[in-house]
N, C-alpha and C positions, 0 to 999 in steps of 0.2 A: 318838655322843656323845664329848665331849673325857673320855679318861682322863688322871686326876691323880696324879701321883706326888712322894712328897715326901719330899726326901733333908735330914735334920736330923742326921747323922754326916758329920764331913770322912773322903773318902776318898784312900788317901796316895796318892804317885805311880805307886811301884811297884804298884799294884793295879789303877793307872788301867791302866798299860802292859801289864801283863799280861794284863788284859783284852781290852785291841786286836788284841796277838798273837791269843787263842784265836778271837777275831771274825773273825780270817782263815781260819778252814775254810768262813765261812758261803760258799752257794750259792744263788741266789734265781734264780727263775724270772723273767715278765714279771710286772713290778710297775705299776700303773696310778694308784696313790696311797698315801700317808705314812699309816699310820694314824694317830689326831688323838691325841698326845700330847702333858703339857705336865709337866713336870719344875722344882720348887718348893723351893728353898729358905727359909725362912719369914723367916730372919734372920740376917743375914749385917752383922755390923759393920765398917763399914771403917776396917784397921786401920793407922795412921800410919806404924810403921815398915815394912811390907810395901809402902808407897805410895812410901815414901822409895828403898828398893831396886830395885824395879820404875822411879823416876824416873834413879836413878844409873845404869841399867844403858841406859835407852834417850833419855838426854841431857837430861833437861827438868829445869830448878831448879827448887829449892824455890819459888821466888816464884810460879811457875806453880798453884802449888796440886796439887787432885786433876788428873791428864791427864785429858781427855774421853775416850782409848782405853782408861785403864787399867780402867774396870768390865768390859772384857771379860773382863780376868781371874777374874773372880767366875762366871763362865759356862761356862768352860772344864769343871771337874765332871761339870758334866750334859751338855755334848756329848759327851764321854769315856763316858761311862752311858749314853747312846741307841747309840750306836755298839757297842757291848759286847749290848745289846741283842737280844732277838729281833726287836723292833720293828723295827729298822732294818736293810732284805734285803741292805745292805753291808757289807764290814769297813771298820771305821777306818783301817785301813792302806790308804795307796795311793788315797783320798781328796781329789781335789788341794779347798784354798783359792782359788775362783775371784773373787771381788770382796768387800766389807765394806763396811757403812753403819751409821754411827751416827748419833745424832741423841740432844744433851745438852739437855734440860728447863729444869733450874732447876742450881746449883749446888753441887758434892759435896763435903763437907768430913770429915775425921778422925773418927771417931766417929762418924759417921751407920750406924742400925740401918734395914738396908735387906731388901723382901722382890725376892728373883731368880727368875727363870722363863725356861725354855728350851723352845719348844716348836716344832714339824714344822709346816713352810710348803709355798707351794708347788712342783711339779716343772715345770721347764722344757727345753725340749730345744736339746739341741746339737751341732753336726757332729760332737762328738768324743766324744758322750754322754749321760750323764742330767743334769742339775741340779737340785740339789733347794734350796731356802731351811730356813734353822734361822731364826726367830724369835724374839728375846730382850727383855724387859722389867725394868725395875730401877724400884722402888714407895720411894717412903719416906713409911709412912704409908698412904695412901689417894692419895697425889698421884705420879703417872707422871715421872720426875725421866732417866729416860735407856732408849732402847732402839735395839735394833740388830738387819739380817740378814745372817747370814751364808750365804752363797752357795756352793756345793759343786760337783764334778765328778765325778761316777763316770765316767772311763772304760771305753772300749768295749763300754759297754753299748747293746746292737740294741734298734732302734726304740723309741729315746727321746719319753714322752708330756710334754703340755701346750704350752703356748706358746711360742715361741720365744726364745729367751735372745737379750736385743740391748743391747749398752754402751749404758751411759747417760750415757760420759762421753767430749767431744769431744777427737779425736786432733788437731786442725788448730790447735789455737793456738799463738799465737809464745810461746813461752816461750825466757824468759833464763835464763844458768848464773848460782848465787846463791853454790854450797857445795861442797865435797866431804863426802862419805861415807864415813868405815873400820868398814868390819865386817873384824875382826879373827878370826883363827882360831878362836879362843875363847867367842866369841860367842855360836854357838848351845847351850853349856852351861851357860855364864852367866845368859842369858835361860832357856832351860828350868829355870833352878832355882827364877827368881822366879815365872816361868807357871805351870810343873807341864805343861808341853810338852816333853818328855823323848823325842820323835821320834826312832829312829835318825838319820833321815836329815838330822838337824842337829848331830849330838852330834861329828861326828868324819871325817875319809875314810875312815877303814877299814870304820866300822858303818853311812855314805851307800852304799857300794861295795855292800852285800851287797843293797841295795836297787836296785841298777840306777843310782846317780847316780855319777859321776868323780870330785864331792866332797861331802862337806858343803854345801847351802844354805842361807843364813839363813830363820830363823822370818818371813813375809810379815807377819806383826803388829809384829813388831820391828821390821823396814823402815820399815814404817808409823808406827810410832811415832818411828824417828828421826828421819824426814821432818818429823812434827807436831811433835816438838822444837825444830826450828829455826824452822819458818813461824809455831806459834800466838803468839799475846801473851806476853809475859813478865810475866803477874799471870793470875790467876785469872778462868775467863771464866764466864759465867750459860747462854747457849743460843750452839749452833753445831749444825752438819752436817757430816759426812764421809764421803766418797762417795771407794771406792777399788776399781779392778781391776787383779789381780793377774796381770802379763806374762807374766815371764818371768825364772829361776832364778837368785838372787846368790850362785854358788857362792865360798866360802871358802876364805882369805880374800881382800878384793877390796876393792878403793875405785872408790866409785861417785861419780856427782853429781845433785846438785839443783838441779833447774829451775826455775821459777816464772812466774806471770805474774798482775799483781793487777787486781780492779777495785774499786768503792765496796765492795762487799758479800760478794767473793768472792775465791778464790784457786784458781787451777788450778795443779798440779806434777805434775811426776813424776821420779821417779830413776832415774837413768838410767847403764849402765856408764861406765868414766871416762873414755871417747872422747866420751860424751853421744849415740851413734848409736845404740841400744839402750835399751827402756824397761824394766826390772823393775818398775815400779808406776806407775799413774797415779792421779790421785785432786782431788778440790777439796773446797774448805771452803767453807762459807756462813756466816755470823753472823747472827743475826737479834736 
């Protein structure tokens, strides 16, 4: 049976993080399946000027409205909580971000009293590991208005179960250079204050360093999001898709570019280092 859990206190950051840390002693044996958790926030208003900051910081105007990416924020919480977890046989730390899918319903406006739920999907396998899916729904009302999975990597973990993890998204299109990309040094402290993704291993070299990376890499949702900054409409959109896998590392700081390539209904891209020979993300949008 699905256990319900249900978080009606904001928890700050520094609680989130620390949490993560102590999650790193966990030691799990062979795991075969996610126990069936779903983690409920009841009501959750979304708040204008929090939309405004989170728009400033990852490029999208005001005329854009709500971003389709930005509910993930409202999610972030309770993945922080499952991971913290006994529930969950990993630590949060060292966790990669391996692809993201959203898919926006109806359209999200300032003020909407919305109910959020995060909950355990399923496990896939991968040459390099486990995969497991997180789950996520956003309700306003009775009516399904936006949801998303996110997709995870636990490294080297042996004999990875379920089905085999395979891109959904095609490497072989011609795409053209549209943009360039600055993520700036600063970046990943910036965005972790709007997030509440407060990751060493974005916040600085020095605090990346003790984690095993050479620098700071940008947060893969902020990528993502600067991407959709530039591709989506410049007015408020009603339903769309976004389908993104996460490559490989935009260490800070860096200027990257943006590729693209359209059709009636769809947009494929990806960003790419500034030579364009290198992908950190690839991803497309659908409008429907």
């Amino acid at each position: 049976m699905m256990k319900i859990i249900e978080l009606t206190e904001e928890i700050s950051g520094a609680a989130m993080w620390l949490a993560a840390l102590k999650s790193s002693r966990k030691k799990s044996g062979a795991v075969t399946a996610l126990p069936a958790i779903t983690y409920v926030r009841p009501s959750v208003k979304l708040d204008a000027a929090h939309i405004a900051a989170y728009a400033k910081v990852c490029g999208f105007s005001p005329a854009q409205g709500v971003p389709a990416i930005y509910p993930q924020m409202l999610t972030f919480p309770m993945l922080m909580a499952f991971f913290a977890s006994p529930a969950c046989p990993w630590p949060g730390m060292g966790t990669v971000h391996l692809a993201n899918r959203i898919r926006q319903h109806r359209r999200l406006n300032a003020g909407d009293d919305l109910r959020v739920e995060v909950a355990t999907g399923d496990m896939l396998v991968h040459e390099k590991g486990q995969v497991f899916n997180m789950e996520m729904k956003i309700l306003r009302g009775d009516e399904l208005v936006w949801d998303a999975t996110q997709t995870l990597l636990r490294i080297g973990v042996k004999n990875p179960v379920g089905e085999k993890y395979v891109s959904a998204l095609n490497a072989d299109l011609p795409l053209s250079r549209q943009a360039d990309i600055s993520a700036p040094s600063d970046i990943g402290r910036r965005y972790g204050k709007v997030s509440g993704d407060m990751n060493p291993i974005h916040l600085s070299a020095l605090s990346a360093k003790l984690f095993g990376f050479r620098a700071a890499i940008a947060h893969g949702l902020w990528t993502k999001a600067r991407a959709l900054a530039q591709i989506m409409p410049p007015y408020p959109i009603d339903q769309a898709a976004v389908n993104v896998e996460f490559k490989t590392p935009l260490f800070l700081p860096a200027k990257a570019s943006l590729w693209t390539t359209h059709s009636e209904l769809n947009t494929a891209f990806e960003v790419r280092n500034q030579k364009g020979d290198k992908p950190h993300l690839r991803g497309q949008i659908t409008y429907a």
